[in-house]
C-alpha positions in Angstrom: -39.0 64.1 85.3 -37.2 63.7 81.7 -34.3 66.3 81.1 -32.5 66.8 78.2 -29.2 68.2 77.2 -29.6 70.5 74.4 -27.2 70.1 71.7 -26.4 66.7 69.4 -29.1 65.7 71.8 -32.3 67.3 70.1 -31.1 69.7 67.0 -27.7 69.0 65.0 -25.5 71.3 66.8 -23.6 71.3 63.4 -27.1 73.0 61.8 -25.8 75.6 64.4 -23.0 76.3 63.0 -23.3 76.0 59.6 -26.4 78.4 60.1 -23.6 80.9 61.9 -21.3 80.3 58.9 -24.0 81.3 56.9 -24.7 84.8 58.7 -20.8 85.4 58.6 -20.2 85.0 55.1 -23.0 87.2 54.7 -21.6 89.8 56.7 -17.6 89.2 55.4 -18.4 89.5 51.7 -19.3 93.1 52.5 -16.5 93.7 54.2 -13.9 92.5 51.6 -13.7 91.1 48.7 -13.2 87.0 49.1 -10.8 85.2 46.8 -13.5 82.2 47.2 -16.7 81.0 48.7 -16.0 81.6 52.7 -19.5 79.5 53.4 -18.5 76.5 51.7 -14.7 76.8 53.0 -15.7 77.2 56.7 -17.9 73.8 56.7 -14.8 72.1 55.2 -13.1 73.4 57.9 -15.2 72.8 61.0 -15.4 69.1 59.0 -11.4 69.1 59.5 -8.5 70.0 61.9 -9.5 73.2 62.4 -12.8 73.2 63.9 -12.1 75.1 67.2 -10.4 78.4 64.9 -12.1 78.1 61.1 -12.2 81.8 60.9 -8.9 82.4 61.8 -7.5 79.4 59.4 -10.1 81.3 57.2 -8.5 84.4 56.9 -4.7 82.7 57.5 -5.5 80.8 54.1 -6.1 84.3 52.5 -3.7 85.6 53.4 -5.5 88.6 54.5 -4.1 91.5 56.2 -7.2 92.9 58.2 -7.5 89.2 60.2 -6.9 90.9 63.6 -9.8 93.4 63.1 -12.0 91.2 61.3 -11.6 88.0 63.7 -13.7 89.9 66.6 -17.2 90.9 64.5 -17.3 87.3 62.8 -17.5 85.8 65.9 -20.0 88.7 67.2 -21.9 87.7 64.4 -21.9 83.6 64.5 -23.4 84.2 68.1 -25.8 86.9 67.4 -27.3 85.5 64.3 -30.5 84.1 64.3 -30.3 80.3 63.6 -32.2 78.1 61.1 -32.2 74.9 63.1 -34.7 72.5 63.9 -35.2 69.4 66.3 -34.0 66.4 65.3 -37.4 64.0 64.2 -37.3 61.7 67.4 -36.6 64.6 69.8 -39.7 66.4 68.8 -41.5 63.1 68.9 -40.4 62.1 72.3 -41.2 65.7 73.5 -44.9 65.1 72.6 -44.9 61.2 73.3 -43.8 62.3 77.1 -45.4 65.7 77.7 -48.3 65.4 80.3 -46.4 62.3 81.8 -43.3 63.7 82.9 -42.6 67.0 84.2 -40.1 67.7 80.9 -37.0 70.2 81.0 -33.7 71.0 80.0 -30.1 71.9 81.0 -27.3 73.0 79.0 -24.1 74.3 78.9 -22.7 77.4 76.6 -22.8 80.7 76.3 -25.8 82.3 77.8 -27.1 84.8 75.1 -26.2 81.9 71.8 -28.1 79.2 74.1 -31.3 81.4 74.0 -31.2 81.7 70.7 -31.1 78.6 70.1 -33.9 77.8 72.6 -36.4 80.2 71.1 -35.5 79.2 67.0 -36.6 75.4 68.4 -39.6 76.9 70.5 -38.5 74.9 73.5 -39.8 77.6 75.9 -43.5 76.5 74.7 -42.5 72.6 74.8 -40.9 72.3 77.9 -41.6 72.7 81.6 -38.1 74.0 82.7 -35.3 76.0 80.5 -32.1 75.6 82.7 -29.2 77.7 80.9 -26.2 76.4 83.0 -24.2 80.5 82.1 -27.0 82.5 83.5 -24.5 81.5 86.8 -21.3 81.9 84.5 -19.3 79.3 83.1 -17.6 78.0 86.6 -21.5 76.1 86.5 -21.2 74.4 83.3 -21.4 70.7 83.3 -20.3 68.4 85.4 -21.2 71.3 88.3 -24.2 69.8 90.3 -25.9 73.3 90.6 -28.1 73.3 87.1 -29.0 69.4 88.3 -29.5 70.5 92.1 -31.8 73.6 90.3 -34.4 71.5 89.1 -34.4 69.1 92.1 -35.1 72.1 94.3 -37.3 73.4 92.1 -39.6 70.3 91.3 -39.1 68.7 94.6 -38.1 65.7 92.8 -34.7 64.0 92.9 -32.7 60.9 92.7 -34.3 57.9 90.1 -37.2 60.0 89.6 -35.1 61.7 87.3 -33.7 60.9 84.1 -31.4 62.7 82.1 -30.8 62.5 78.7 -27.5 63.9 76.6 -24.9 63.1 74.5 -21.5 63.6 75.7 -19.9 60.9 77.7 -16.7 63.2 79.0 -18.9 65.2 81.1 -22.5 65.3 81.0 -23.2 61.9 83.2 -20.8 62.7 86.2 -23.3 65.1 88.1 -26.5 63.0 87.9 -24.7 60.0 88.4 -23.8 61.5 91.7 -27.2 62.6 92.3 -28.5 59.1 91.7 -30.1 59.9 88.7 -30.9 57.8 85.6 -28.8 58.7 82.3 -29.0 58.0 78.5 -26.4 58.3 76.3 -27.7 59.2 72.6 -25.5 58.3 70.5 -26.0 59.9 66.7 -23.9 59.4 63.9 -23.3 63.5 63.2 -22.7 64.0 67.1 -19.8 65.8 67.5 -18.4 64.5 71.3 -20.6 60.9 70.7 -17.3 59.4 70.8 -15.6 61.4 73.8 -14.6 58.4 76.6 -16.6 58.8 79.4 -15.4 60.7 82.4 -14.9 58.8 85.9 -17.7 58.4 87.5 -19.6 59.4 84.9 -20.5 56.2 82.5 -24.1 56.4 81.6 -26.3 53.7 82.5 -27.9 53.3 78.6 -27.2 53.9 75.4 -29.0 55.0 72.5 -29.1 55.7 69.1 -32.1 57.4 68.9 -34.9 58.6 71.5 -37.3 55.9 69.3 -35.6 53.8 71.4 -36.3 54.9 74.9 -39.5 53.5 76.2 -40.9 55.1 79.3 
């Protein structure tokens, strides 16, 4: 079995977001008027410091008086959106290099309702074997809990070095199949966003790669 994380592993997860900003600016330029491009000023600041609260810093920078009321539909609508994303080249080649050799699925972590999205804009449901969407349990069963891992070993009767998993952050997406016995690949790509993240103990991944091109099953 080959499984996959989902984000920085086969789309850009920062396509995601910039698609999200997209949908927001949409939706904030009928709200108010905006002293300057908000789509062009969030990317600069998801690029910077301020990554984990751009529509705050947004709205701080405006100096705008309606933040507190505005703050909670922006984010409705970055997770609600439809995204315009699309699998990174070698993931959709991989998919169909490996499909009808290995039972194929994936796991990730996030929340529930954005992941589907995200799942049916790349059509994964008609590519892959198994969609595991670790917050259909809640988020105590996001990675590095064994449960989505333990999932598919139950439910393909298949565990251990049988199994490969493929992802691409280091501080917490190796340590449960590590302990499961499980083979790992790191993909490392130059716009991931936690490529760089040390790894977690226990949780070192056995290879590392810069694309799936490289992985030869």
């Amino acid at each position: 079995a080959v499984v996959f994380d989902l984000d920085d592993t086969l789309f850009p997860e920062q396509d995601y977001a910039y698609s999200g900003f997209q949908a927001v600016a949409s939706w904030l330029r009928q709200q108010i008027a905006c002293p300057s491009d908000p789509e062009i000023r969030m990317r600069e600041l998801f690029q910077g410091l301020h990554r984990s609260r751009v529509f705050d810093q947004l709205l701080d920078e405006w100096g705008c008086k309606h933040a507190a009321e505005l703050i909670p539909p922006m984010i409705d609508c970055y997770r609600q959106h439809t995204p315009s994303i699309a699998l990174f080249p070698d993931a959709a080649t991989a998919i169909d290099r490996w499909r009808g050799r290995f039972r194929m699925g994936l796991l990730s972590d996030g929340p529930l309702a954005v992941q589907q999205r995200k799942v049916q804009a790349l059509g994964l449901q008609d590519r892959l074997d198994m969609v595991v969407l670790t917050d259909q349990w809640g988020r105590a069963y996001w990675k590095p809990h064994l449960r989505g891992f333990q999932h598919i070993e139950i439910n393909w009767q298949i565990s251990g070095l049988a199994c490969l998993f493929i992802a691409h952050n280091p501080a917490k997406d190796f340590v449960p199949p590590r302990q499961l016995g499980w083979r790992t690949v790191q993909v490392r790509r130059q716009i991931g966003i936690y490529g760089d993240q040390q790894p977690a103990g226990g949780g070192t991944p056995e290879f590392e790669v810069t694309s799936l091109d490289e992985i030869d099953l």
